[in-house]
N, C-alpha and C positions, 0 to 999 in steps of 0.2 A: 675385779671387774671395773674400777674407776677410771676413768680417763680412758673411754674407749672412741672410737674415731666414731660420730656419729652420722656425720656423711657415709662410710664406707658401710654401718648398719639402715641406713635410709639407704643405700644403694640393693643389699640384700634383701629386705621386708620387699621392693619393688620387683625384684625379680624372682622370692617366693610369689608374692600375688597375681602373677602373672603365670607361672606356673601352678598353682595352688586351688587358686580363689573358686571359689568359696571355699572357708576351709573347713577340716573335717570333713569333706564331700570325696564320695569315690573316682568323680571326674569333676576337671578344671573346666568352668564357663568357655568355650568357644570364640566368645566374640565380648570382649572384656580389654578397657586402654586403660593403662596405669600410667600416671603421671607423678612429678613431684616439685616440692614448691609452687603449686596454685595456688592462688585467692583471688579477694578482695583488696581495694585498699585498706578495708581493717582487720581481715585474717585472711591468712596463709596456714596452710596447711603442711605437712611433710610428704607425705604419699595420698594421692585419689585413686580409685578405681573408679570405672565407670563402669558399670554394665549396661549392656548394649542389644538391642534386634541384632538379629544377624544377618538378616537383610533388606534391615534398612542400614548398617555399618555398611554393607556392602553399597546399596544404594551413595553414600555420604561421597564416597570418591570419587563419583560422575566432576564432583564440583573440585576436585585436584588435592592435594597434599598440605597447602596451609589455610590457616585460621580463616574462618568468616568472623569478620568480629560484629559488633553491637547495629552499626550501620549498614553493614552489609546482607546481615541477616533480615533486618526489617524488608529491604528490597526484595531480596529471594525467597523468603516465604513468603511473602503477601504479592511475589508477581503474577499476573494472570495469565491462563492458556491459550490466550487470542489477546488481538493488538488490543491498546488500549493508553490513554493518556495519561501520563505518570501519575497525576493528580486524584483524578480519578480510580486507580487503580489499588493505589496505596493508601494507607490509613494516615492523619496527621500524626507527626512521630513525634510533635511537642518540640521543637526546634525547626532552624527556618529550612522553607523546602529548596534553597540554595544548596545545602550540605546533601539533599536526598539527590541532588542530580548528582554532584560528585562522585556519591555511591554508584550511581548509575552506570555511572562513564568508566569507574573502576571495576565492576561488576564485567562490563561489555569487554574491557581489553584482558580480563582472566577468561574471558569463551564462555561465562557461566549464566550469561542472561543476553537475549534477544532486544536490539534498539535499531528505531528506525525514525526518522523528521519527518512529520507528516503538517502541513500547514505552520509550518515555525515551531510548531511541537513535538517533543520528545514523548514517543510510544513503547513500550516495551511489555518483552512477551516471554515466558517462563520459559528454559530448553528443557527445564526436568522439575519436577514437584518434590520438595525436599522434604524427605522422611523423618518423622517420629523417632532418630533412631536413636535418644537416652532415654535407660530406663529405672536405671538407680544413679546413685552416686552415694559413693561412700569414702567416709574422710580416715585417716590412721596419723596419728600423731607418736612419733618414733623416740623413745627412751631410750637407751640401750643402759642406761645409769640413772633407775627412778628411784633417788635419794629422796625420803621425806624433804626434804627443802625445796626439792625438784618439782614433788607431786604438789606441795602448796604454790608455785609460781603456774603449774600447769592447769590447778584446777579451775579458775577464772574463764581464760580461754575452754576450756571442755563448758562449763558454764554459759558461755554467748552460745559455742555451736548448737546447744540443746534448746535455749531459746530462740535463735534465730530458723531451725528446721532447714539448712539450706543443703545438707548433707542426709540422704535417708539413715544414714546409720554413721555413729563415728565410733572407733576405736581408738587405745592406747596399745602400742605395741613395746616389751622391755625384752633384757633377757632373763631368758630360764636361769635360776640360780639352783635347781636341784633340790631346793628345801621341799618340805612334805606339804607346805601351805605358802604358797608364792606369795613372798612381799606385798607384791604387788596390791593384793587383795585385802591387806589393811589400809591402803592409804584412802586418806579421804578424797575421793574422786565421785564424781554425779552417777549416781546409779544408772542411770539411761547409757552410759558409756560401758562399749565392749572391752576385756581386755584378755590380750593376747600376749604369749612368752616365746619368746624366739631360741633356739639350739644353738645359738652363737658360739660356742665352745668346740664344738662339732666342724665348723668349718676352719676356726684359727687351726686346729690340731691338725687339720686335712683327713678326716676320717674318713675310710674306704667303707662306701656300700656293698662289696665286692660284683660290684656289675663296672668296674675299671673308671666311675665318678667318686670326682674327691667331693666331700662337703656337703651332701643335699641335703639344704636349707630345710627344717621342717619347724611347724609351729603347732601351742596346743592352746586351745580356748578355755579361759578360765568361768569370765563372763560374757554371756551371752549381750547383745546391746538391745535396746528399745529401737524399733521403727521411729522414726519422727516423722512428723505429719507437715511434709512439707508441700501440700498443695494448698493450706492456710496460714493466714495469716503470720509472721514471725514475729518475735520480739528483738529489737534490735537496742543490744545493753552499750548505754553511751556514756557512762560514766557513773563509776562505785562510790561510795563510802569508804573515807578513809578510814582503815585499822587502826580500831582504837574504842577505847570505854567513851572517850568524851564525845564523838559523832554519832550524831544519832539522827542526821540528814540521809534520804532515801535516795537511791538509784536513778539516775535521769536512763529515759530510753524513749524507742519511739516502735511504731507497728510497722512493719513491711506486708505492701499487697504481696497475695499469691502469685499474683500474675508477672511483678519484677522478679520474685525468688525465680520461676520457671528462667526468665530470661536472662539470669545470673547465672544459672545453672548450663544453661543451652551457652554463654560465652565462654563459660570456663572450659565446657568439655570441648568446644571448639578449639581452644589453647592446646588440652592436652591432646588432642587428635594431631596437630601442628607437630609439638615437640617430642612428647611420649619420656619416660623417662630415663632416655641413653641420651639428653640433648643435654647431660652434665660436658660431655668434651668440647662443646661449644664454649665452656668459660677457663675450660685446662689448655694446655701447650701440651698435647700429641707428638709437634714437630721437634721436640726435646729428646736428643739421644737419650736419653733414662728413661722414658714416658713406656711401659708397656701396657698390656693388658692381661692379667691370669683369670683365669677360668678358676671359678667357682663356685658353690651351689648352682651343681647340677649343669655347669657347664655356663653360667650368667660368665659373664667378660666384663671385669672391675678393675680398678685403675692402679698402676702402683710407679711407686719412683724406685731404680734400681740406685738413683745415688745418697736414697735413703733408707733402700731396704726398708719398705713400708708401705700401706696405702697412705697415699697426700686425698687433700681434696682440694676443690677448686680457688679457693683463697690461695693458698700455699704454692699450687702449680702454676706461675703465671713468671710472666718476663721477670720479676723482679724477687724469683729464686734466685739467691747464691748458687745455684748448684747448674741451673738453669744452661743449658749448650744446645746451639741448632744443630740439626743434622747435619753431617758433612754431606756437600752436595753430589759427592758420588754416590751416595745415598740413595738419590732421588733419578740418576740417570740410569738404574741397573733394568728397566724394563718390567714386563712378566716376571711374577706377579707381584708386586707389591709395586705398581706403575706411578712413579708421584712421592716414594717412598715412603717409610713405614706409617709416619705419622698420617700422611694420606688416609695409607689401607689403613689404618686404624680406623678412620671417618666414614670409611665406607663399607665395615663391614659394621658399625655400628648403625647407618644406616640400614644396610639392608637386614641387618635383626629390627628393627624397628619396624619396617615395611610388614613384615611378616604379621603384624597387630594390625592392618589397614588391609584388608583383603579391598581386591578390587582395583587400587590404584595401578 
């Protein structure tokens, strides 16, 4: 099991929870965005789910396909449904209200907020009231090789997530090894943390469900996680104790309001709403005669190099492979369908699986 591509197991866990999530459950959540690689500047996580209204997910697309970020958001939810003076209208954001008209002006040229100059002033007026629409968020931190050395480097990190509450629930995701009592479940990891074993063997082998799919991805819940109470206060861990008998200096950390957790929370799902997590071919070369995609678990579309016979991942797949070849450009002149050639249709059908998680747009 050692040295398995853990990109290419981040890619699978993503496309079980998407078809899966919740797991153990007889039907998949409906209106649910899986992302990967989110955070903060001091944690990042492997895979997010968000669970979602379903109509206010629906709702979310009036305002288009990318990010509202930190600034943008202040404006659109606090704009009001009649004209009214920026100043007025909007709360102090604690920075100068120069950067809040910016927002403004970038707001009006996305079509997503109403402005108009009335007496030398700038007025703006809501086109749609922006919905409630996160309802959880849940973190999965992806192993695919939880070697005790592993699980002691991991549990720190699991450690901040359960103080800080900025995730309602975080799991550890490995693989199933088949034993009677999963590894897993000895290591020393936070009890508050869920943990989950993946059938990874099941797919390298390509094992037939006999319904004509190779590989579907399935997982089984070991431990169940704790809720965390992320509408108070967090604990925000800023620096440990070095390992060791002779330190015996405490933990520096500080308190997070509930009210930034919420709005870390509302920026990040706004990210993964942007990208979703097929926005890996944005950092690959598609346009590389060896770049394909095979289908697996359950039909998920994951990336492989034919001139390695293998999944790469996005370090490895980039201009500065040896193996690395553009398409020959008759490639790209063959028309219907694959218009733009293959590495193209690659982007666009990756795209429009994406789509399919943003109802609405």
């Amino acid at each position: 099991m050692t040295g398995r591509s853990e990109f290419t197991f981040e890619l699978l866990v993503c496309a079980w929870a998407e078809r899966k999530w919740p797991p153990e459950s007889t039907s998949a959540s409906p209106a649910i965005i899986v992302a990967r690689q989110l955070g903060t500047k001091r944690r990042r996580w492997d895979t997010l789910i968000f669970e979602c209204d379903p109509d206010g997910l629906r709702d979310r697309a009036k305002f288009g396909s990318e990010r509202l970020d930190g600034d943008l958001l202040h404006v659109i939810r606090n704009a009001p449904p009649d004209w009214q003076y920026y100043r007025d209208a909007l709360p102090h954001p604690g920075y100068p209200w120069r950067y809040v008209r910016k927002s403004i002006h970038r707001a009006a040229d996305r079509g997503i907020l109403e402005t108009r100059k009335r007496r030398n002033r700038i007025e703006i007026r809501r086109k749609w009231s922006y919905s409630d629409w996160l309802r959880r968020v849940v973190a999965i931190e992806n192993k695919p090789d939880l070697t005790a050395s592993a699980a002691r480097a991991l549990t720190p990190q699991l450690e901040y997530d359960v103080a800080m509450g900025l995730a309602d629930e975080v799991w550890v995701a490995t693989t199933e090894t088949g034993e009677r009592f999963e590894p897993v479940l000895f290591e020393d990891l936070p009890v508050e943390v869920g943990l989950l074993t993946v059938d990874y063997e099941s797919i390298e082998r390509g094992d037939s469900t006999g319904d004509g799919v190779s590989g579907v991805l399935d997982a089984t819940v070991h431990w169940y996680p704790r809720s965390l109470e992320t509408d108070k206060p967090g604990t925000r861990i800023l620096e440990r104790p070095t390992i060791g008998d002779g330190d015996a200096s405490a933990a520096r950390f500080e308190y997070v309001d509930p009210g930034e957790k919420t709005a870390t929370r509302l920026e990040i799902a706004e990210r993964a709403y942007e990208r979703g997590w097929r926005s890996y071919v944005e950092t690959m070369r598609p346009d590389c005669r060896y770049f394909e995609l095979r289908s697996k678990c359950g039909g998920a579309l994951l990336p492989w190099c034919r001139a390695h016979d293998r999944s790469q991942n996005a370090r490895e797949c980039s201009g500065g492979c040896p193996a690395f070849e553009p398409e020959p450009p008759t490639w790209r002149t063959r028309g219907w369908p694959i218009e733009g050639g293959p590495g193209q249709g690659v982007q666009q059908l990756l795209e429009t699986q994406r789509e399919r998680q943003r109802p609405g747009l």
